[in-house]
LUMMISE-621622 format. One line per field, with one value per residue (C-alpha): x, y, z; residue in three letters; residue number from 1. Coordinates in pm, 1 decimal. Layout:
! residues N
c1 = (X; ...)
c2 = (Y; ...)
c3 = (Z; ...)
resn = (ALA; ...)
resi = (NUM; ...)
! end
This chain:
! residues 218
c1 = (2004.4; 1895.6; 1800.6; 1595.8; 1349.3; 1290.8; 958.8; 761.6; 661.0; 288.2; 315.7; 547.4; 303.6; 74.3; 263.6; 361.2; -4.0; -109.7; 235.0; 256.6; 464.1; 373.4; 504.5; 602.3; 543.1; 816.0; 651.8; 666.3; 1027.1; 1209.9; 1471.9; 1320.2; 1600.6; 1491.7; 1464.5; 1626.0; 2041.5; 2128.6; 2228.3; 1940.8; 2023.2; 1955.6; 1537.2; 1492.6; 1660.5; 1488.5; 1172.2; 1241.3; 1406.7; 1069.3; 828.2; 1066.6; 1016.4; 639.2; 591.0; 803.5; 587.1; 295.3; 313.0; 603.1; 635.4; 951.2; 1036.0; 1372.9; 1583.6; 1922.5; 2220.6; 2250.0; 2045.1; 2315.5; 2390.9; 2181.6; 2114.0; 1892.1; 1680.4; 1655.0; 1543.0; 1367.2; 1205.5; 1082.4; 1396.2; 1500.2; 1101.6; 1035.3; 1132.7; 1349.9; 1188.9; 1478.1; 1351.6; 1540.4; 1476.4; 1542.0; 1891.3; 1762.4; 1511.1; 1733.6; 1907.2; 2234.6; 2166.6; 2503.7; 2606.6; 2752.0; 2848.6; 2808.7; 2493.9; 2531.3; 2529.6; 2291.4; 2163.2; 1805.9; 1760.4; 1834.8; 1556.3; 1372.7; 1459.8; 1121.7; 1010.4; 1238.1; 1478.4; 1671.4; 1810.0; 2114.6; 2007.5; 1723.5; 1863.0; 2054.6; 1734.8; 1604.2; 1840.3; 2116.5; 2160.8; 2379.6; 2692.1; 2584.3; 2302.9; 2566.9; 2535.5; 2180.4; 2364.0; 2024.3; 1894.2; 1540.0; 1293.8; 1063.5; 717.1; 454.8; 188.8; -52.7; 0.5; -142.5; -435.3; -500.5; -663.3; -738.2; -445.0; -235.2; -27.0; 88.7; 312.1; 234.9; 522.5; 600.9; 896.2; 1133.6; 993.9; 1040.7; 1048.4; 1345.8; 1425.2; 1241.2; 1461.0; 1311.3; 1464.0; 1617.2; 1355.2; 1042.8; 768.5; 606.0; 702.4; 896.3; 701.4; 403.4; 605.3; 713.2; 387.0; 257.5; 524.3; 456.0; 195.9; 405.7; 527.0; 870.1; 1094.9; 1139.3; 1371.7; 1235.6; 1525.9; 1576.8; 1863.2; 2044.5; 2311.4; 2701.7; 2904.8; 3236.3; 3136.8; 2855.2; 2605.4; 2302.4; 2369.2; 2143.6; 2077.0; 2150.0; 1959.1; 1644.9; 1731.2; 1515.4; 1572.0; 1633.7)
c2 = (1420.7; 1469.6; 1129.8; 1042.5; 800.7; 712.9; 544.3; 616.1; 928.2; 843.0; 805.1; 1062.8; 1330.9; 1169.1; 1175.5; 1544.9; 1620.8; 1477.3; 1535.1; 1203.1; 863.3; 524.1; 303.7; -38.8; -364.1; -600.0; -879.2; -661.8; -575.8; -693.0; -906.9; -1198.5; -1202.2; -894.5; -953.2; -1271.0; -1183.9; -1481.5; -1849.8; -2077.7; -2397.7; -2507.2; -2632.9; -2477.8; -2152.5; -2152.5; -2211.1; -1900.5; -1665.2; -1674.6; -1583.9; -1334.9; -1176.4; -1259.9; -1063.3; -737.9; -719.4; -754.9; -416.8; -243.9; -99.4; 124.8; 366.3; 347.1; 610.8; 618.9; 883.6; 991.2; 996.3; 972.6; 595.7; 533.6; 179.9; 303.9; 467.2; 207.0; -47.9; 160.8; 511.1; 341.6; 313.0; 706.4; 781.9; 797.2; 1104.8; 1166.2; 1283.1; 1436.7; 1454.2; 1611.5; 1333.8; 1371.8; 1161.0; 977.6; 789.3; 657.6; 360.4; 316.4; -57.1; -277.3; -474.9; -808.0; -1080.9; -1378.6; -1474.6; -1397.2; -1681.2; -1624.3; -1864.1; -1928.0; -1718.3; -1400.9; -1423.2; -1404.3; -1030.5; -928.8; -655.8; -317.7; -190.7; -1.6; -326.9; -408.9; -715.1; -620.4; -335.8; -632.3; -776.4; -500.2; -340.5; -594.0; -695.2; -892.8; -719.2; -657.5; -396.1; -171.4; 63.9; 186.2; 332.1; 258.7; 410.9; 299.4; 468.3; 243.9; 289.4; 151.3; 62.1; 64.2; 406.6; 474.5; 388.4; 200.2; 265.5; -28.8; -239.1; 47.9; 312.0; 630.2; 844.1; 1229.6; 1480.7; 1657.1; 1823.7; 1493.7; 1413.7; 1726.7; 1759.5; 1943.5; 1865.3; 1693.3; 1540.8; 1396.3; 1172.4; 1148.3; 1025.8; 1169.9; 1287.0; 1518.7; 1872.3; 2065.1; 2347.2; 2088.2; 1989.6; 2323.4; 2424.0; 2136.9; 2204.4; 2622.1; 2593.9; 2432.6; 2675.9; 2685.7; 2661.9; 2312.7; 2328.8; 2121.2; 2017.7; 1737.5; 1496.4; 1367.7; 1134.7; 1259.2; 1328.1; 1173.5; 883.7; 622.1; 903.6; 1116.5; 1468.3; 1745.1; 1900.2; 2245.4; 2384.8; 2317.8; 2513.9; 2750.3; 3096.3; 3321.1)
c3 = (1302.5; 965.7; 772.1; 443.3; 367.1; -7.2; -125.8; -454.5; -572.2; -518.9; -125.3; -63.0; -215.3; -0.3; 309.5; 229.7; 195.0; 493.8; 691.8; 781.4; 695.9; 717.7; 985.8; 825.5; 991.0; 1085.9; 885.0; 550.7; 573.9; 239.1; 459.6; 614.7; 877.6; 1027.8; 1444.9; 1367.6; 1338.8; 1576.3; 1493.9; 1580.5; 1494.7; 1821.8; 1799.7; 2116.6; 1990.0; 1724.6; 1890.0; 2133.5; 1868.0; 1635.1; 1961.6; 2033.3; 1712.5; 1685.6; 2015.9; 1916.3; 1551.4; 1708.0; 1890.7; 1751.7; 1357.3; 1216.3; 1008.9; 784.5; 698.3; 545.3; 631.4; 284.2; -38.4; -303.2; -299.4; -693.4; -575.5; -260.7; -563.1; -764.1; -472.9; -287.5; -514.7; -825.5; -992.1; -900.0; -1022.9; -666.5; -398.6; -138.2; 215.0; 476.4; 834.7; 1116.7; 1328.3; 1721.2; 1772.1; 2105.3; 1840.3; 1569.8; 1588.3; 1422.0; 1220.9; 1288.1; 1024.2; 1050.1; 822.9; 1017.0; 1253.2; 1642.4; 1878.3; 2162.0; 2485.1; 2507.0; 2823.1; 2636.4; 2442.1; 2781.6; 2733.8; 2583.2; 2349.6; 2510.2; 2235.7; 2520.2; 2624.5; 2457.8; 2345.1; 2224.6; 2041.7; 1856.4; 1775.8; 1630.9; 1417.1; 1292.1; 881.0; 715.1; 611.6; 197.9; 378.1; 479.5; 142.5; 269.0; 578.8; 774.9; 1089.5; 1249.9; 1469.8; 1624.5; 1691.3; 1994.5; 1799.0; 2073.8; 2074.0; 1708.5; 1564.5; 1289.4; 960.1; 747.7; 929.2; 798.8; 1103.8; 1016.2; 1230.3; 1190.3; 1151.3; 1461.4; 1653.4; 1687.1; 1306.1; 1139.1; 772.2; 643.7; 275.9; -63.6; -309.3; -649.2; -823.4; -1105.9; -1311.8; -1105.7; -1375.6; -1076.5; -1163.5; -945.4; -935.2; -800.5; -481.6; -404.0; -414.8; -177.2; 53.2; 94.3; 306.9; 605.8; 901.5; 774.0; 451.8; 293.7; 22.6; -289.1; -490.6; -800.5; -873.3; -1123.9; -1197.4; -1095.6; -1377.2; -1252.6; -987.5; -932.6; -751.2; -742.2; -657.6; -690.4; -1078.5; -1010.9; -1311.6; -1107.0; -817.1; -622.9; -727.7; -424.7)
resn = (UNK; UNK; UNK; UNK; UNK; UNK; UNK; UNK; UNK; UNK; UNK; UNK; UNK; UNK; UNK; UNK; UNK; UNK; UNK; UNK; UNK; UNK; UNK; UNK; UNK; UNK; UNK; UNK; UNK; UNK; UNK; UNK; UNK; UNK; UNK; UNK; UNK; UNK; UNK; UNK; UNK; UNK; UNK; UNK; UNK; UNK; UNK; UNK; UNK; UNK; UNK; UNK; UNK; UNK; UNK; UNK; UNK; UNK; UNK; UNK; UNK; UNK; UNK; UNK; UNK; UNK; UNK; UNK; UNK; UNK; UNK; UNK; UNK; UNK; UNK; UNK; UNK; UNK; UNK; UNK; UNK; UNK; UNK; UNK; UNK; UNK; UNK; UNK; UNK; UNK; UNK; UNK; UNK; UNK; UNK; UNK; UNK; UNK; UNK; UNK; UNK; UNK; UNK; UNK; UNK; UNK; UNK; UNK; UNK; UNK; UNK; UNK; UNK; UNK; UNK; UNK; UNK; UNK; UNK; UNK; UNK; UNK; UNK; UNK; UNK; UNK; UNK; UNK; UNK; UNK; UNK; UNK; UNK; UNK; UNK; UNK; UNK; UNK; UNK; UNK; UNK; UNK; UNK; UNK; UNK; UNK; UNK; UNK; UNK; UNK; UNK; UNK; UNK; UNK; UNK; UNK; UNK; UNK; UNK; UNK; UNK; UNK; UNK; UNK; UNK; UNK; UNK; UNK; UNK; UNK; UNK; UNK; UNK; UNK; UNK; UNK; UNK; UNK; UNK; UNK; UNK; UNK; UNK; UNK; UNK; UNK; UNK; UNK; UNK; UNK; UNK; UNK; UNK; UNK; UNK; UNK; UNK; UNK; UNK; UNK; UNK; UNK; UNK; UNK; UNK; UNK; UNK; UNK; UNK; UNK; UNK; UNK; UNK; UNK; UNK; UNK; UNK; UNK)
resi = (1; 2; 3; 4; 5; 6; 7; 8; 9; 10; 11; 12; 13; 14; 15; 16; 17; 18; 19; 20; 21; 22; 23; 24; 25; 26; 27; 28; 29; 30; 31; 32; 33; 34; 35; 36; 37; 38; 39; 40; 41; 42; 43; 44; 45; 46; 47; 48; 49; 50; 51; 52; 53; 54; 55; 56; 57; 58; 59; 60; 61; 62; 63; 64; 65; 66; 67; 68; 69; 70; 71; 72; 73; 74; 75; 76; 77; 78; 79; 80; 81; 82; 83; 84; 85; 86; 87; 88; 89; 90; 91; 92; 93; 94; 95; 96; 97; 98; 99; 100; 101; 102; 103; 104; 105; 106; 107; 108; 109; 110; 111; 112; 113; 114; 115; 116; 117; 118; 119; 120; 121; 122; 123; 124; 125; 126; 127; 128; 129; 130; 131; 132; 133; 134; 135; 136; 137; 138; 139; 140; 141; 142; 143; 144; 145; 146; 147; 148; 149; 150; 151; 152; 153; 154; 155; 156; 157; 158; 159; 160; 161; 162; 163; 164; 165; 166; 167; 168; 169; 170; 171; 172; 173; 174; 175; 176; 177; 178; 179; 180; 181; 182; 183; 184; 185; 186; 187; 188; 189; 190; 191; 192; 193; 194; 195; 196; 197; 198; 199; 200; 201; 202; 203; 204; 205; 206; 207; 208; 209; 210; 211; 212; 213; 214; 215; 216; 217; 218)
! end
């Protein structure tokens, strides 16, 4: 499944450097009803829902990708206002989860939040990746990480590139000062071809598409 992740153009030279991404922590997440989709009005509920969520950051990070990279508001939230890049993975399909969005809160018993931390529950899969309806234009999939599993550098996890996190693709933005020539260069020492390309703003719709006068001559 192939899937981007957009971030600054400073960390994603880095992370193509060192063929790695950072894994972000729950509790760093821009929406502070992440792990917490569920009505919890109830004290008790409420009580249950936040130690549910405690418990799952402590030991779990993610990484976010969206489906596509030509929504301009993904760069402008999320690449340093299209200064940023583009990073497309082919990431292995068993590992991504689809993020449901909803526009009102679930309602939930207390005993379900008995579940525990396993995102291959169903429940807990609706823990982990439900948003609030207005998220749907990032067209978000998550792969979750044991953090036990990594180690940690300055409270900081990376996840290295591998077979079910390949890197396939680098897109820069719009407004990305790094020349092109730069990133290809970075990127020609891997094992296998990874098209460098650079975007610009569609002539006929709200979208980024790829500026074909910087293509890669063959």
């Amino acid at each position: 499944m192939r899937l981007y992740n957009l971030t600054s153009a400073e960390f994603a030279i880095s992370n193509l450097a060192l063929r790695r991404i950072k894994i972000s922590r729950i509790g760093d997440l821009n929406d502070p009803f992440e792990l917490l989709p569920i009505n919890i009005r109830d004290k008790k509920l409420r009580i249950a829902a936040q130690q549910t969520r405690n418990q799952i950051a402590e030991t779990r990070g993610v990484i976010c990708f969206s489906k596509d990279w030509s929504n301009p508001v993904l760069w402008s939230h999320y690449a340093d206002k299209h200064r940023g890049i583009a990073l497309g993975f082919e990431v292995t399909e068993r590992f991504a989860i689809p993020v449901s969005y909803e526009k009102a809160l679930s309602k939930v018993e207390v005993d379900e939040l008995l579940l525990g931390a396993d995102p291959s529950e169903d429940f807990g899969r609706m823990l982990l990746a439900t948003k609030f309806d207005d998220w749907r234009y990032e067209k978000e999939y998550r792969v979750f990480i044991d953090l036990t599993q990594h180690q940690s550098e300055g409270g900081l996890y990376f996840c290295s590139f591998d077979e079910h996190l390949k890197l396939n693709s680098v897109v820069l933005g719009a407004r990305c000062e790094i020349p092109i020539g730069q990133v290809r260069e970075l990127v020609s020492n891997y094992p296998y071809k990874v098209p460098v390309i650079r975007a610009r703003m569609a002539f006929t719709k709200f979208a980024v598409t790829e500026n074909r006068l910087h293509r890669e001559k063959a």
